[in-house]
C-alpha positions in Angstrom: -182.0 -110.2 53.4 -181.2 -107.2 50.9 -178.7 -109.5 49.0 -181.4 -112.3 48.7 -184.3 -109.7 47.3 -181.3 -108.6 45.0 -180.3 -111.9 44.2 -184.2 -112.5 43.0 -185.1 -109.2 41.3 -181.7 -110.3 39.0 -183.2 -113.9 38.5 -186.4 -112.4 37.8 -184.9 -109.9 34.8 -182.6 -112.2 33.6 -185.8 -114.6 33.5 -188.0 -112.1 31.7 -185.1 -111.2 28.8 -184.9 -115.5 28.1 -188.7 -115.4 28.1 -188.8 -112.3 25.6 -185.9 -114.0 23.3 -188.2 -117.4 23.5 -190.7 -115.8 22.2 -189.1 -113.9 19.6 -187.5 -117.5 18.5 -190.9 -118.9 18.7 -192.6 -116.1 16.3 -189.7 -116.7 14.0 -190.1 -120.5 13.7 -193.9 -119.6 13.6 -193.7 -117.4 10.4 -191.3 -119.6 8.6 -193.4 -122.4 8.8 -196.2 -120.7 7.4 -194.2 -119.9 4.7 -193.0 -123.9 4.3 -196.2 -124.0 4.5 -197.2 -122.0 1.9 -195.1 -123.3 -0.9 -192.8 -120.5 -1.2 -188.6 -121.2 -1.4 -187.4 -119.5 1.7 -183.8 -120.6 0.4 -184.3 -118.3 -2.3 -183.2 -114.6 -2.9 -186.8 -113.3 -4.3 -188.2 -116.0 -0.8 -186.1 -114.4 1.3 -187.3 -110.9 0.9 -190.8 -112.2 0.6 -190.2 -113.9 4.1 -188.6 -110.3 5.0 -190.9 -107.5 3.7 -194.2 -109.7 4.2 -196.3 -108.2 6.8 -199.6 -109.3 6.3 -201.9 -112.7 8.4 -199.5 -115.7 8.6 -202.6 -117.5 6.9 -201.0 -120.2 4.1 -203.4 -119.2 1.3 -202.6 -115.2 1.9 -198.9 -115.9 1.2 -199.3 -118.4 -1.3 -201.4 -115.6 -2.7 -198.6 -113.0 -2.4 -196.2 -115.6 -3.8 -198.0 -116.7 -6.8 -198.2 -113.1 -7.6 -194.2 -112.4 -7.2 -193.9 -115.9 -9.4 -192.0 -117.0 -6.5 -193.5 -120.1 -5.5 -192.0 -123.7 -5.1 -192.5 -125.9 -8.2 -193.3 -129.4 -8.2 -189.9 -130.6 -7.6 -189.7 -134.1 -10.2 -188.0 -137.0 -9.1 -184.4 -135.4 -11.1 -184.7 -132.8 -8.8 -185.6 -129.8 -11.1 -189.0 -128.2 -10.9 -192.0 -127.9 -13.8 -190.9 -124.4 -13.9 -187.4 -125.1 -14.3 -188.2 -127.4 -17.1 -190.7 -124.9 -19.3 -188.2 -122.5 -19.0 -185.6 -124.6 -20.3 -188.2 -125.6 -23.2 -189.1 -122.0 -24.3 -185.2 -120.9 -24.0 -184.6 -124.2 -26.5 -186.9 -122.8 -28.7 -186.1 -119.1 -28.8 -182.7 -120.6 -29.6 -183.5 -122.3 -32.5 -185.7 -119.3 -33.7 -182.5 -117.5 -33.4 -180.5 -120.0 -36.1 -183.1 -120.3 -38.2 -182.8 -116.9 -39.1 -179.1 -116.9 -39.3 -177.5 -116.9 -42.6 -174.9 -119.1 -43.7 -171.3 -117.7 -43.4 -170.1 -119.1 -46.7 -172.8 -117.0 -48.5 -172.3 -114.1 -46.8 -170.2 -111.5 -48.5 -171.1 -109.2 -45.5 -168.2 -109.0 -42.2 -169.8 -111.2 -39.7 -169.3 -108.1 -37.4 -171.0 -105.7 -39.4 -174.2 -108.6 -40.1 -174.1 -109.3 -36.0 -174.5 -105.5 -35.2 -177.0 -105.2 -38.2 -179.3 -108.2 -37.0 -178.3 -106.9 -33.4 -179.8 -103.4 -33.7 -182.8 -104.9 -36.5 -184.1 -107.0 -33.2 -183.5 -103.8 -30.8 -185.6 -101.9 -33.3 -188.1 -104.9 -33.0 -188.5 -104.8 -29.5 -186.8 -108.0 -28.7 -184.9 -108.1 -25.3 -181.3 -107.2 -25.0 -180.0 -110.2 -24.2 -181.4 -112.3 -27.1 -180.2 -109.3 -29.6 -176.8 -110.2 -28.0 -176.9 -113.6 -28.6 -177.6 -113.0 -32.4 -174.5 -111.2 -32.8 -172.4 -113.6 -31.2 -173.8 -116.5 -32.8 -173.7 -114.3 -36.2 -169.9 -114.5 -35.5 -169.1 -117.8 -34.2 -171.2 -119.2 -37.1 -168.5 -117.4 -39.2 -166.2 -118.8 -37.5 -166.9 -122.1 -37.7 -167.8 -125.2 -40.3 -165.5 -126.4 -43.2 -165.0 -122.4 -44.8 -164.2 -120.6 -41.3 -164.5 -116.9 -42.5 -160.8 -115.2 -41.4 -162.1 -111.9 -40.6 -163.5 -113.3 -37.5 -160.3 -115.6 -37.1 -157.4 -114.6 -35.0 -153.9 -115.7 -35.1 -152.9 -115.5 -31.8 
């Protein structure tokens, strides 16, 4: 009789820790389908910690809410398969690249080394307040505009 009340108290612990891991599981599914729900990209990094540090209601609207805020949210995805977001983005990057050649000068009037213009026009847009990358890009395309065309400048031309 000892071995059976033995027997059962093990069943009945065993029991409890599946029950306690159910529900663990079932808090888990739970919170990521308020976040589905919610719009935001769980698949995502910047979703991912959301989903992580959030610690507020599971209500949709308050983590849409947070979401929104942290710019994180799912776009409306287009039948191509990239979002709004993705595609404004791509728009405003065309344009800040053509504001960048616009400005350029032409490498066969420029008596200047391409280098010495890139670092100039580099360091004028630091001075200007423009981000780092895009000062970056202005040097390089300073010197591949040197390089190329019908008059390739050859102090930006190597032999090798």
């Amino acid at each position: 009789m000892v071995e059976n009340q033995e027997s059962s108290i093990k069943d009945l612990r065993e029991a409890a820790t599946r029950g306690r891991q159910a529900s663990q599981e079932l808090e888990s599914v739970k919170r990521e389908m308020a976040f589905l729900k919610a719009g935001v990209d769980t698949e995502s990094k910047a979703g991912q910690l959301l989903f992580k540090a959030y610690d507020g209601d599971l209500e949709t609207d308050l983590i849409r809410t947070e979401a929104e805020e942290l710019g994180i949210l799912k776009g409306a995805v287009a039948s191509t398969g990239v979002s709004e977001a993705d595609e404004a983005a791509d728009r405003q990057v065309g344009r800040q690249r053509q504001d960048l050649v616009s400005d350029s000068v032409p490498p066969d009037e420029q008596t200047e080394s391409p280098y010495d213009a890139g670092h100039r026009e580099f360091q004028e847009m630091i001075n200007a307040g423009r981000p780092k990358e895009d000062s970056a890009a202005r040097f390089i395309n300073t010197v591949l505009e040197a390089a190329g065309g019908a008059n390739p400048d050859r102090r930006v031309i190597s032999e090798r």
